[in-house]
C-alpha positions in Angstrom: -60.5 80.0 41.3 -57.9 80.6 38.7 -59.0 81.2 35.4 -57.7 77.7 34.1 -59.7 75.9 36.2 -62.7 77.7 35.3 -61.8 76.9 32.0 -61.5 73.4 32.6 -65.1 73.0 34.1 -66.6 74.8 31.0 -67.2 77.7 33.4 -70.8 78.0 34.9 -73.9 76.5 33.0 -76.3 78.7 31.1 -79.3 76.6 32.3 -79.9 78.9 35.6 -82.2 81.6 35.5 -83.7 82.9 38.8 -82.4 82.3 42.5 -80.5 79.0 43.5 -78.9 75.8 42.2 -76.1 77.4 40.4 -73.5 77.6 43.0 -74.4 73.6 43.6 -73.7 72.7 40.0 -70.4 74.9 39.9 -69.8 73.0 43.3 -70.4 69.6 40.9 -68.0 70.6 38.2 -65.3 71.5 40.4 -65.4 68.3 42.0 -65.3 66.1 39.2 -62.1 66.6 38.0 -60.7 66.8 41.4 -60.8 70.6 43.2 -60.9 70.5 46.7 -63.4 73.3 48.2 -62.2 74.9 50.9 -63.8 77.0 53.2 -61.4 79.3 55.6 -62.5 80.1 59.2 -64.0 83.1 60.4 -60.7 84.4 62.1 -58.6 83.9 58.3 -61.2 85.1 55.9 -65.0 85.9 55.7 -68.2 87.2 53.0 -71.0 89.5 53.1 -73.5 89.5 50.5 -73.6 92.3 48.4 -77.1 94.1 48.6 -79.5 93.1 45.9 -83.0 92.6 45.3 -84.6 89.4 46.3 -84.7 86.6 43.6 -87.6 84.8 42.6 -86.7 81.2 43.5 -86.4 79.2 40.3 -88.8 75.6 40.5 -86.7 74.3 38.0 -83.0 74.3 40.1 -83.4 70.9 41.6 -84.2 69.2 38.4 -81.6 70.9 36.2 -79.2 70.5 39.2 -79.7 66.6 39.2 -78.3 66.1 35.6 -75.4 68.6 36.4 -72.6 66.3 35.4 -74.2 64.9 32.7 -73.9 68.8 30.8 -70.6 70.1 31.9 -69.3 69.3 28.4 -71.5 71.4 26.7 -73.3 73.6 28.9 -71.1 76.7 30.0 -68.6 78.7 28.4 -68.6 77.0 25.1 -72.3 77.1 24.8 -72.3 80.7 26.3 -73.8 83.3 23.5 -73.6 87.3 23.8 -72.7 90.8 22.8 -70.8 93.2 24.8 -72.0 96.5 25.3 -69.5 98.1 27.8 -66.0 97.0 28.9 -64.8 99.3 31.7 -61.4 98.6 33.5 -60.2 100.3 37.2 -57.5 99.3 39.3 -59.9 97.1 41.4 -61.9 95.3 38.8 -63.2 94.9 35.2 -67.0 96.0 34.7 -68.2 94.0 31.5 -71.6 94.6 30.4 -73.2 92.6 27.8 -76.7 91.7 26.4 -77.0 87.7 26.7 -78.7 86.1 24.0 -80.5 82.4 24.8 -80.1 79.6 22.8 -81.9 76.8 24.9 
């Protein structure tokens, strides 16, 4: 997704912590003001999880997910709070390392 649109569904919320709900609510956002998701075939384009450790589920995903509209205004990147620590730029990517500090 382009960077505008990101911007224009306040990015993701702040309200996830744990495994699950938060692709749902981006899903939400996107949505409401009109992006279409799109899923390419197999042959055209595909993902593989990166490796990671297992999540602990979080209980609280299906409530917070059900008043996902209702926070887009001021749950995301406006209410998003933190210090960087590291900034590291390649030709492939940007590494941005920062300490997150919760306000909820």
């Amino acid at each position: 997704m382009s960077a505008v649109t990101f911007e224009a569904v306040n990015g993701y919320s702040n309200m996830y912590w744990g495994w699950g709900g938060e692709d749902d609510d981006m899903a939400e956002r996107l949505q409401s003001i009109g992006v279409r998701i799109v899923r390419s075939a197999d042959v055209v384009g595909r993902y593989t999880t990166l490796a990671h450790h297992p999540q602990i589920r979080s209980l609280a995903r299906w409530d917070i997910l059900d008043r996902a509209l209702r926070r887009k205004d001021f749950d995301g990147l406006g209410s998003l709070h933190y210090t960087r620590l590291a900034l590291k730029q390649t030709s492939l990517m940007t590494h941005i390392l920062v300490d997150l500090v919760s306000t909820n």
